[in-house]
C-alpha positions in Angstrom: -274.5 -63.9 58.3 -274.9 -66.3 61.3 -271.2 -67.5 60.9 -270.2 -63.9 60.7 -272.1 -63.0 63.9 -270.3 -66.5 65.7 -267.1 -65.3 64.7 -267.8 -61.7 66.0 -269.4 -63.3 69.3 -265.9 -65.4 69.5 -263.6 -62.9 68.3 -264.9 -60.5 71.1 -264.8 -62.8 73.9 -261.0 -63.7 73.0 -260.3 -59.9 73.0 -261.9 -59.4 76.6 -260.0 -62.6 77.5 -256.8 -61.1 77.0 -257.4 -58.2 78.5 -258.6 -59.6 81.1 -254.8 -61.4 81.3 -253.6 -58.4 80.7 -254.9 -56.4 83.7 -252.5 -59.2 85.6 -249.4 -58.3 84.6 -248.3 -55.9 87.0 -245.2 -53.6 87.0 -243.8 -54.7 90.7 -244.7 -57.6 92.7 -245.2 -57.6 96.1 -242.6 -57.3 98.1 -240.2 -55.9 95.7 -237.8 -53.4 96.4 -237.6 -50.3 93.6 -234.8 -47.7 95.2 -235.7 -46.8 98.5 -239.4 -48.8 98.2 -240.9 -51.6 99.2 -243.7 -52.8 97.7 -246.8 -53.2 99.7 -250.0 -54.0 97.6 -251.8 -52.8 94.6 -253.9 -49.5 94.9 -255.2 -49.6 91.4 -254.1 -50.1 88.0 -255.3 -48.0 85.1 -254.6 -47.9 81.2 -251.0 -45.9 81.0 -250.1 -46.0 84.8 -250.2 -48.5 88.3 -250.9 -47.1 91.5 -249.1 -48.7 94.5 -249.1 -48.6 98.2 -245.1 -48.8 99.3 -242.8 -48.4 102.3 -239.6 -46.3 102.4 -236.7 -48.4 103.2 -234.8 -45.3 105.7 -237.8 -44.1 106.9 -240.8 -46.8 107.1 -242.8 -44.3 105.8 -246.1 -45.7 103.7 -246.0 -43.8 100.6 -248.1 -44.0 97.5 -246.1 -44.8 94.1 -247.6 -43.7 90.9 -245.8 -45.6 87.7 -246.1 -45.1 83.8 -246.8 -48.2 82.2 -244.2 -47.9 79.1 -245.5 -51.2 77.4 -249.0 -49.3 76.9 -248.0 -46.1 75.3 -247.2 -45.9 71.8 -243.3 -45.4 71.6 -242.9 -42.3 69.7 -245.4 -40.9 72.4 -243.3 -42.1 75.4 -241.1 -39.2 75.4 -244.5 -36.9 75.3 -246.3 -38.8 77.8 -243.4 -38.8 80.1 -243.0 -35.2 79.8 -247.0 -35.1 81.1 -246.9 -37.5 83.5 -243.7 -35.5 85.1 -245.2 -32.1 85.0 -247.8 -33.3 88.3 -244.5 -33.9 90.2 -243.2 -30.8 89.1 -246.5 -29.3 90.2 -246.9 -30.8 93.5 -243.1 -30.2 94.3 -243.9 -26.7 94.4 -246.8 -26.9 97.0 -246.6 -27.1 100.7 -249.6 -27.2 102.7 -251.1 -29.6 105.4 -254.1 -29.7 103.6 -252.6 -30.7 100.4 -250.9 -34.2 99.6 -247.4 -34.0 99.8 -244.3 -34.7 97.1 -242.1 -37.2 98.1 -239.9 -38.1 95.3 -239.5 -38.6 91.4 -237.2 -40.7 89.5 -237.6 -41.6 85.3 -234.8 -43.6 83.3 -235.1 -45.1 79.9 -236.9 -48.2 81.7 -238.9 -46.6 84.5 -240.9 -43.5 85.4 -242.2 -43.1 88.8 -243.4 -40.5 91.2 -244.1 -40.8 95.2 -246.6 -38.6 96.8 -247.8 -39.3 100.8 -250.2 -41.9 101.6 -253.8 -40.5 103.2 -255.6 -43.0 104.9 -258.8 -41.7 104.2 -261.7 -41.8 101.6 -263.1 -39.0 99.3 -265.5 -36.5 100.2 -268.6 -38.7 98.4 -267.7 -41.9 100.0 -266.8 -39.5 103.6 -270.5 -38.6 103.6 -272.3 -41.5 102.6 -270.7 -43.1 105.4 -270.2 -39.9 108.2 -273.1 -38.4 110.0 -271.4 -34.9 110.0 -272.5 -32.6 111.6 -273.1 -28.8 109.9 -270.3 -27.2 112.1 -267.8 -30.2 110.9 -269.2 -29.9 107.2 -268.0 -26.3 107.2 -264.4 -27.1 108.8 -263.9 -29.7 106.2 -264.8 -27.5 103.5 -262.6 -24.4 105.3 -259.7 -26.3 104.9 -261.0 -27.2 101.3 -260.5 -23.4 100.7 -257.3 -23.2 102.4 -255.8 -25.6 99.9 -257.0 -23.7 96.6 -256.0 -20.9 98.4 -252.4 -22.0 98.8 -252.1 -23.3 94.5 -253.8 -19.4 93.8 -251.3 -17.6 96.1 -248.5 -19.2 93.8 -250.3 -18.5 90.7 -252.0 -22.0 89.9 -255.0 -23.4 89.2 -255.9 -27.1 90.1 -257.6 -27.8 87.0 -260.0 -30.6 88.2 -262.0 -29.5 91.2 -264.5 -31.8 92.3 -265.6 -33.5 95.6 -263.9 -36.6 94.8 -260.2 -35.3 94.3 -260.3 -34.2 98.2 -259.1 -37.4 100.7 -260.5 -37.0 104.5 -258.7 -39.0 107.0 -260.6 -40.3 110.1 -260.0 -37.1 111.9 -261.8 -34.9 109.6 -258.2 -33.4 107.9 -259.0 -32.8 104.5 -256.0 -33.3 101.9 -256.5 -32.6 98.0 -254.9 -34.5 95.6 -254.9 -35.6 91.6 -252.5 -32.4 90.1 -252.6 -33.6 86.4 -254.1 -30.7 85.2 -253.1 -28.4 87.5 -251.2 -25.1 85.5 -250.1 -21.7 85.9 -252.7 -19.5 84.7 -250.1 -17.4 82.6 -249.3 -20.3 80.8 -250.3 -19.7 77.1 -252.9 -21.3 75.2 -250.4 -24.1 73.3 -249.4 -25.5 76.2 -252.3 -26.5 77.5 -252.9 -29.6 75.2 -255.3 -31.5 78.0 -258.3 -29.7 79.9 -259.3 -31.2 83.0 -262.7 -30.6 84.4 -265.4 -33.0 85.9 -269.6 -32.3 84.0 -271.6 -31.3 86.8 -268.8 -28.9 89.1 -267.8 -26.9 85.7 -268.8 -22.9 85.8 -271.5 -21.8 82.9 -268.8 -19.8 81.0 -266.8 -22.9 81.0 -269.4 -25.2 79.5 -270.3 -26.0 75.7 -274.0 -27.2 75.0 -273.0 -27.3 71.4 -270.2 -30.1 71.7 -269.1 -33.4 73.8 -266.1 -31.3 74.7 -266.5 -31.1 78.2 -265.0 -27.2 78.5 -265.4 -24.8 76.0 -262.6 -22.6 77.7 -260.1 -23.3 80.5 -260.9 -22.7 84.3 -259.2 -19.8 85.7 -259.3 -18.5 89.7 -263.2 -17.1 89.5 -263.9 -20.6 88.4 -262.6 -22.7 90.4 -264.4 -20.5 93.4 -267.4 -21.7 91.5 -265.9 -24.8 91.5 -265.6 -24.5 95.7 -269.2 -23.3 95.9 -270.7 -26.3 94.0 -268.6 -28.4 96.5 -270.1 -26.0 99.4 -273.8 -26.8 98.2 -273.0 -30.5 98.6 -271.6 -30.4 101.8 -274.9 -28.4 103.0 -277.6 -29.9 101.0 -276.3 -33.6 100.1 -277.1 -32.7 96.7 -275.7 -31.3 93.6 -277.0 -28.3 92.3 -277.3 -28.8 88.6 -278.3 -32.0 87.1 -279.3 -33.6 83.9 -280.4 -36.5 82.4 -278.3 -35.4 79.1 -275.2 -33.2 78.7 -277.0 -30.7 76.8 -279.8 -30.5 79.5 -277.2 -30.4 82.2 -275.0 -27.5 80.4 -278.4 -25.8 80.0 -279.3 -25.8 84.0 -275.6 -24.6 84.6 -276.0 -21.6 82.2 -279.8 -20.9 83.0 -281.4 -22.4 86.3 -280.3 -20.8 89.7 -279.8 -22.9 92.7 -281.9 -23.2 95.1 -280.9 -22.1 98.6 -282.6 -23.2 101.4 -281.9 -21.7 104.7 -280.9 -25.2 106.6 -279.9 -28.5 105.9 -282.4 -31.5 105.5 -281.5 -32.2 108.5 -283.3 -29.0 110.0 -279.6 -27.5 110.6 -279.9 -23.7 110.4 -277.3 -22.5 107.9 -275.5 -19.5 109.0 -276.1 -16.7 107.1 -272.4 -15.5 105.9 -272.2 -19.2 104.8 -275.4 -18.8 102.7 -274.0 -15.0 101.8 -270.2 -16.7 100.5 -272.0 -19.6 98.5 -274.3 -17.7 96.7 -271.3 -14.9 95.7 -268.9 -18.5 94.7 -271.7 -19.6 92.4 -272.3 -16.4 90.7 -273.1 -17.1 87.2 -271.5 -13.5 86.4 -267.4 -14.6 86.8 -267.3 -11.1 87.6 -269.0 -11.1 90.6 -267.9 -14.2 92.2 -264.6 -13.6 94.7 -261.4 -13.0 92.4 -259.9 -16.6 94.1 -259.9 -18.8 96.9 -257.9 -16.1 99.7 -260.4 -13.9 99.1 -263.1 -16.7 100.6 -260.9 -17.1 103.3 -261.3 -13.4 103.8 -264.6 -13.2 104.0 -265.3 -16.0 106.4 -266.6 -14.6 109.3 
């Protein structure tokens, strides 16, 4: 038994050794040119794809390059995954918004698959206001033009599919640009086709969430839940704290379905909360899907 648990301890250490060695093979090197690109650095590298930051050769443009990693999928999956991977592209390619991040360009042969989306300089909302000592008036301008950019994917019959603080960039000047469009579907599109739900624990909406199962959505997100989805991002911009927690996913589904929020009438930092505000995230968060706003322009509408 003792050698058996040596060879385990071994045997496991070799594994994390080569992945380890693995994480440092990377698709480009620095300074390598792929069609109009220029490699900059490393963003990230993840399981099935690399991140890169790149410069456009006509332009000088920084641009962010997404890649597929073909040497990680399983090859009768490649075609499938490729397919996937291509539909945020196709996605993004039909939005145009300043508060939205911006397609740049797609290209996919039998070797390669990459998209290129604009760079942000920026951080996400969580890290923006650790750091940021907002004040309430510029809280509720980044989370306007929060609104504005659902607003633009519901006009054109989409949903996001992943709503959560952390998939919205802000750039040192306070512009807010959301990004991350791998779930992000029309909402006609039938049940088959959606073979991957998105949705992050704590921002999903009580019809949406499944006590009885590690799914993490019993049903998909429509328009009247991703307004939920805005008003849990609203509450955190006001109150520095999420609405809903739990220590376990069953007690956390049961606070979503069960506990209502509580709304104080200023920020901790004594900031008097303006009462439309306090009138539009209270409607967002409506446990009754009915009686939240039908989508994001009707916020917007209702802003005072």
């Amino acid at each position: 038994m003792v050698e058996q648990n040596i060879l385990q301890f071994y045997q496991a250490n070799e594994t994390a050794e080569n992945e380890e060695n693995e994480t440092l093979n990377y698709i480009f090197e620095i300074g390598e040119t792929i069609k109009n690109y220029t490699i900059e650095r490393l963003i990230t590298q993840k399981k099935f794809v690399e991140i890169y930051l790149a410069k456009a050769k006509t332009t000088a443009q920084l641009v962010v390059i997404k890649v597929m990693r073909y040497d990680k999928i399983f090859p009768p999956k490649l075609a499938a995954e490729i397919a996937y991977f291509k539909q945020e592209f196709d996605m993004m390619r039909q939005l145009s918004h300043p508060n939205i991040c911006a397609f740049v360009d797609y290209y996919s042969d039998e070797y390669l698959t990459f998209g290129v989306m604009e760079y942000i300089e920026g951080e996400d909302t969580r890290k923006h206001l650790k750091k940021q000592e907002n004040t309430l008036s510029q809280r509720l301008h980044l989370f306007k033009q929060m609104v504005k950019s659902v607003a633009h994917l519901h006009e054109k019959g989409l949903t996001h599919g992943d709503l959560h603080a952390s998939n919205f960039m802000i750039s040192e000047q306070n512009e807010v640009k959301l990004i991350d469009f791998g779930f992000t579907h029309h909402v006609e599109a039938l049940e088959h086709e959606l073979e991957i739900e998105g949705g992050t624990m704590a921002y999903l909406p009580p019809e949406c969430v499944n006590p009885n199962s590690f799914e993490i959505t019993s049903q998909r997100v429509n328009f009247r839940g991703e307004v939920y989805q805005l008003g849990v991002i609203a509450y955190i911009l006001l109150y520095e704290v999420r609405p809903f927690r739990g220590l376990t996913w069953l007690q956390l589904c049961e606070n979503i379905k069960t506990k209502k929020p509580s709304f104080q009438p200023s920020t901790p930092k004594g900031e008097i909360i303006p009462d439309f505000i306090l009138n539009l995230v209270q409607t967002a968060m409506n446990r009754q899907p009915d009686l939240r706003f039908a989508n994001a322009v009707e916020i917007l509408n209702n802003w005072a």
